[in-house]
C-alpha positions in Angstrom: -18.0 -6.1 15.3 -19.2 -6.5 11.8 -16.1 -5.6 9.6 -15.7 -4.8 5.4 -12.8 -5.4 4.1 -12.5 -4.1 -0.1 -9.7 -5.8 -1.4 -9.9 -8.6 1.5 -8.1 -11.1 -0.8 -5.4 -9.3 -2.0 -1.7 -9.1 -0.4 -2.7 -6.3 2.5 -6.0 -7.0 2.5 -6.1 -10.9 3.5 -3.6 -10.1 6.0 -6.1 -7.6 7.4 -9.0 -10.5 7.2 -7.1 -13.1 8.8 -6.1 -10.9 11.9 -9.7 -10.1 12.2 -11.3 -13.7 11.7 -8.7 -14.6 14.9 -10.0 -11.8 17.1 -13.4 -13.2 16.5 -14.7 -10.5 14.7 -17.8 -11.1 12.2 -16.1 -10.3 8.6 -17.2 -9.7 4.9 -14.8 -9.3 2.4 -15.5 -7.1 -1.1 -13.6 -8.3 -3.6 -13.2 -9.1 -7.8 -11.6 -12.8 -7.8 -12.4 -16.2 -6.3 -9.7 -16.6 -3.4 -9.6 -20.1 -1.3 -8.0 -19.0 2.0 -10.8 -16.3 2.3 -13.6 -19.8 2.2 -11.0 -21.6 4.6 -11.3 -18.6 6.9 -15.5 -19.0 6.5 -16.2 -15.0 5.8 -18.4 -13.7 4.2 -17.3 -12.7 0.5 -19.0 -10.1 -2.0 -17.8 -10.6 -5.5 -17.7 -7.2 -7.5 -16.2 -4.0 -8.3 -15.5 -0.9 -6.2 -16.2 1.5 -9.4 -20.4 -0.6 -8.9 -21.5 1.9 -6.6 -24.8 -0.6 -6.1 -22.4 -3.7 -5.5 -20.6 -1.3 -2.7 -23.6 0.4 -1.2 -24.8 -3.5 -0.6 -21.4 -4.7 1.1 -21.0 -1.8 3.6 -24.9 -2.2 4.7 -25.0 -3.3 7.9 -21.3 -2.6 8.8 -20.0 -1.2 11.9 -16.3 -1.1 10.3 -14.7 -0.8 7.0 -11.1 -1.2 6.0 -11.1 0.3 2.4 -7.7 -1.7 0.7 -8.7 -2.3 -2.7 -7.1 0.1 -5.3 -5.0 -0.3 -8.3 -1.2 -0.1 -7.6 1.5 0.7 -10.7 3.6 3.6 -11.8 2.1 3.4 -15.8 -0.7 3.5 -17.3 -4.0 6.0 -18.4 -5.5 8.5 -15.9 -8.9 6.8 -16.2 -7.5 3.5 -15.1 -6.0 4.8 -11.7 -8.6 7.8 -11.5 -11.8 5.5 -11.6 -10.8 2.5 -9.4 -8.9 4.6 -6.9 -10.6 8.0 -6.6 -13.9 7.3 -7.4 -13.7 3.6 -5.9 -13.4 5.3 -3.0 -15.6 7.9 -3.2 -18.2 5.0 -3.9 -17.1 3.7 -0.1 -17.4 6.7 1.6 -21.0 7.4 -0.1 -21.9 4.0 1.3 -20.3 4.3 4.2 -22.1 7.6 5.2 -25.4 6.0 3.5 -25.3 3.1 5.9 -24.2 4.7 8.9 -21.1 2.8 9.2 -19.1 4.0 11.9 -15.4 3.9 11.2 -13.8 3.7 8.0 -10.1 3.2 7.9 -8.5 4.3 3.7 -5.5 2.2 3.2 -3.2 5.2 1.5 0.1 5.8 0.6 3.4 7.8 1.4 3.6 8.5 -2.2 0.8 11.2 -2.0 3.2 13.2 -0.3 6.2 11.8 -2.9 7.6 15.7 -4.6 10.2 13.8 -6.0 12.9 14.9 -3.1 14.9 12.7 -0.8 12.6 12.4 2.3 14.4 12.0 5.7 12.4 10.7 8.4 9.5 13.1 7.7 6.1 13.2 9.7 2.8 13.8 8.6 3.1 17.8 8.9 5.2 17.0 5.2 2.6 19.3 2.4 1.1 17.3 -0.6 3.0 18.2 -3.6 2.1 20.7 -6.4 2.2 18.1 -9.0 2.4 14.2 -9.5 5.2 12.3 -11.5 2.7 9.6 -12.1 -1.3 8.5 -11.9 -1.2 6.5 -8.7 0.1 8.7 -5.7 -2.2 11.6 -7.6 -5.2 9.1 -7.3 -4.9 8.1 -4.0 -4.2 11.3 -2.9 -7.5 12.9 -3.9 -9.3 10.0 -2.3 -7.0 10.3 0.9 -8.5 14.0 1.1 -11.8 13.0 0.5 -11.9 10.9 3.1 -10.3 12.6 6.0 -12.5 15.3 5.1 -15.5 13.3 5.8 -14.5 12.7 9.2 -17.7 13.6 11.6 -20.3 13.5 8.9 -23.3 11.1 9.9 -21.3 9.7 13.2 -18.5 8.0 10.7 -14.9 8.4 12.1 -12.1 8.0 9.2 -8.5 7.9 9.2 -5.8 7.4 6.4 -3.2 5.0 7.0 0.2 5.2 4.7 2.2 1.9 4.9 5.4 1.9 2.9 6.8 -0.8 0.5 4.7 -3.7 1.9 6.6 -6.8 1.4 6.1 -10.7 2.8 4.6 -14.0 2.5 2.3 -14.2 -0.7 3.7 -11.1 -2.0 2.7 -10.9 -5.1 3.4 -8.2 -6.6 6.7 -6.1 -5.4 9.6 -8.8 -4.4 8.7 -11.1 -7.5 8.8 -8.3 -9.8 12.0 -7.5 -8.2 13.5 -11.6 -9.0 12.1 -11.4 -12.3 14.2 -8.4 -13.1 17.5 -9.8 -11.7 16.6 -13.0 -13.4 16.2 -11.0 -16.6 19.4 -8.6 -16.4 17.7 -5.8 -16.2 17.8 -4.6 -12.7 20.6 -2.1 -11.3 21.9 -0.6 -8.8 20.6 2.9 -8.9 22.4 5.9 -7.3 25.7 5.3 -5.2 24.0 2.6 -3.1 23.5 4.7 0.0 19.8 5.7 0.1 17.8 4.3 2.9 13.6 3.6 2.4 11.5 2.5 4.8 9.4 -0.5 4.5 6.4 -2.6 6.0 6.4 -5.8 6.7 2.6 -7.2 6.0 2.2 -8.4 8.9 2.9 -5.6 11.2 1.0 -3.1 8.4 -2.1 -5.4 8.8 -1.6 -5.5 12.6 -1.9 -1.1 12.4 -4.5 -1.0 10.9 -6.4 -2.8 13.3 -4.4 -1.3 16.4 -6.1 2.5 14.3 -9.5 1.0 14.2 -9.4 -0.1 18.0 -8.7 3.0 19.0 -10.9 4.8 16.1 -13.7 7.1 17.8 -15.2 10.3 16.7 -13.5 13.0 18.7 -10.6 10.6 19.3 -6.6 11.6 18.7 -6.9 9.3 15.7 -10.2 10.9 13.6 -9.7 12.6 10.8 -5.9 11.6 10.4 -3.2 10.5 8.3 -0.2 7.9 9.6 2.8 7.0 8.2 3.3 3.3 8.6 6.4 1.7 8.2 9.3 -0.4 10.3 10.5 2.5 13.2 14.2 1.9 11.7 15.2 2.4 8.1 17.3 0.4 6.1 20.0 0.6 3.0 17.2 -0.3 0.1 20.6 -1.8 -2.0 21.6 -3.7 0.9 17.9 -5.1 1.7 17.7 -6.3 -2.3 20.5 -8.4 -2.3 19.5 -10.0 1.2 16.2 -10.9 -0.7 17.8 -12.0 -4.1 20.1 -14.3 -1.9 16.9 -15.7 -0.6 15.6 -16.4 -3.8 18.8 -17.7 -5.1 20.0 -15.1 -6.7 24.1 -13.5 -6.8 23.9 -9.7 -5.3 23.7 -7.2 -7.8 26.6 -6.1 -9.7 25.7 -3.5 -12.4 25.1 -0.3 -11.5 23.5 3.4 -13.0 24.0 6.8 -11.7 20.6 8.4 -10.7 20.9 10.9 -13.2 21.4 8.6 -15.8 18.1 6.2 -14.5 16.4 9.6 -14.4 17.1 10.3 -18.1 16.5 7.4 -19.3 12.9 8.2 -17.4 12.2 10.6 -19.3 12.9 9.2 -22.6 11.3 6.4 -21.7 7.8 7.9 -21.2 8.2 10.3 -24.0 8.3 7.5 -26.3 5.3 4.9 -25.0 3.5 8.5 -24.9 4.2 8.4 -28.3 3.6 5.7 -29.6 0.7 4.9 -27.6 2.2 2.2 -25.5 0.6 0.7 -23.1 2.4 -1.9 -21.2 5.3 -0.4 -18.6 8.3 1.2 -19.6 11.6 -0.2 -18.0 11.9 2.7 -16.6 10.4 5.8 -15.5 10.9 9.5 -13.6 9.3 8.6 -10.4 10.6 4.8 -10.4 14.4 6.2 -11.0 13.8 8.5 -7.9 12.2 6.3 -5.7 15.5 3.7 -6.4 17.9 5.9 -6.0 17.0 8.3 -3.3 16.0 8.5 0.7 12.6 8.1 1.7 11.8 7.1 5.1 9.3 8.1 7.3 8.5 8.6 11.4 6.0 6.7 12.7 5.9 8.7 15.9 2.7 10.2 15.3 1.2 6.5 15.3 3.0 5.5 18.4 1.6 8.3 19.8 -1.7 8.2 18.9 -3.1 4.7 18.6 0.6 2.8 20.0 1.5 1.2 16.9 4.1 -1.4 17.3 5.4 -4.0 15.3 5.1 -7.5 17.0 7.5 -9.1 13.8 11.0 -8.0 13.3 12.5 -7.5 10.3 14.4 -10.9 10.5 11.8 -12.5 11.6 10.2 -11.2 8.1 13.0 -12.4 6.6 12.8 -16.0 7.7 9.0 -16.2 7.3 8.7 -15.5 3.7 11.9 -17.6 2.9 9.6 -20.5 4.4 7.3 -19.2 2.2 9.2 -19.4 -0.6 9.9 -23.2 0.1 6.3 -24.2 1.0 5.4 -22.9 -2.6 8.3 -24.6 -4.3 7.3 -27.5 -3.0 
């Protein structure tokens, strides 16, 4: 098949690419940077922006398949920001996907557009979207999660929404080494009483579901027109799980510790005053980062065994020891 992937050279997204190179499928890749491993793998690669809706109507022409990846993660910054690149990015793909009678898209989303700010225990995809958003990204990608769901059926494209949690691995590069830095810093606690359980992704296994959705992707199929929670089928203790990776890095466990009401204060004084005074890198800490460390969030994937028989051919230790080999190749 001939396959887009947007954001084909970032952390998901290459992940995504590789797996599809190996199953010989004919891939292009939309994406802003210059990325070697994508011109080792020999694809195809459109340099541009998602919020070009000319640069996007050009890379999904011709395209049996998209995987839409490329958004703009962070829990900071200006509407706008998180509004144009993730929204109307988006919109941008389903336009051309429709356009050029592409027929299956699949929206890499996010659990978060569900995230009221509770403690979430193993919840399925029956859980309502919130009234209101503690920050721009899980508001953004919810509106373009909608969008396209809703445009399952129209012109002979299929779509479906895939939510993978905490995506962490090899060539992370933006969650576990933000994580060190702050240990490294001092200024990473333990939030809460150490009990709350997440789930999380391993990158390998969240690039191997979207392609196990997309195999099974067919207009009047289980899967169109469909959100899935996508995570490991087993939680684990977040504070335990952080100290296994700071012990990798080299790093004592954490010692210091906040109550989540404090964290959550704190929050709130910290946005009130970067709202203030106009600030615009990221505050230490915020409302929905002080929730999401101290509380419960995991998610059942039973809907996606169900429906498309997600699996996940790496274990978690098996995670584990690959990006620790990771972590040597690069120091090397």
């Amino acid at each position: 098949m001939r396959v887009l992937v947007t954001g084909g050279g970032g952390f998901l997204g290459l992940y995504i690419t590789e797996q599809l190179v190996a199953r010989g499928e004919q891939v292009r890749v939309l994406c802003r940077g210059n990325y070697p491993r994508l011109n080792e793998l020999g694809v195809e690669t459109i340099r541009g922006d998602v919020r070009d809706a000319a640069i996007v109507a050009g890379a999904c022409t011709g395209m049996d398949v998209v995987f839409h990846t490329a958004a703009v993660p962070g829990i900071w910054g200006p509407w706008e920001h998180y509004h144009s690149i993730n929204t109307v990015g988006t919109q941008h793909v389903l336009d051309a996907c429709l356009a050029a009678g592409v027929r299956k898209l699949i929206y890499t989303s996010s659990p978060s557009v569900i995230y009221d700010g509770l403690d979430h225990h193993g919840i399925n995809e029956t859980h309502p979207f919130p009234a209101s958003y503690l920050c721009h990204y899980p508001h953004s990608k919810a509106i373009a999660e909608r969008a396209v769901l809703a445009a399952n059926g129209k012109n002979g494209l299929a779509t479906a929404a895939l939510r993978p949690h905490l995506i962490w691995g090899p060539r992370d590069n933006h969650l576990i080494p933000r994580l060190i830095q702050r240990a490294r810093s001092g200024r990473l606690r333990r939030v809460g009483d150490g009990t709350n359980l997440i789930s999380m992704s391993y990158v390998e296994n969240a690039a191997n579901a979207h392609l196990q959705a997309m195999d099974r992707l067919e207009l009047g199929s289980r899967v169109a027109g469909q959100a899935y929670f996508i995570n490991e089928p087993e939680p684990v203790n977040l504070w335990n799980w952080v100290d296994e990776i700071l012990t990798l890095a080299g790093e004592p466990p954490l010692k210091k510790r906040i109550s989540a009401s404090a964290a959550y204060a704190i929050g709130v004084t910290c946005e009130a005053t970067y709202s203030t005074l106009r600030l615009t890198s990221e505050p230490p800490m915020t409302r929905f980062l002080a929730l999401q460390l101290g509380g419960t969030h995991y998610y059942s994937v039973a809907k996606a065994q169900q429906d498309f028989g997600y699996q996940c051919p790496v274990s978690v230790s098996e995670g584990m020891r690959r990006m620790a080999a990771d972590w040597k190749d690069v120091a090397k």
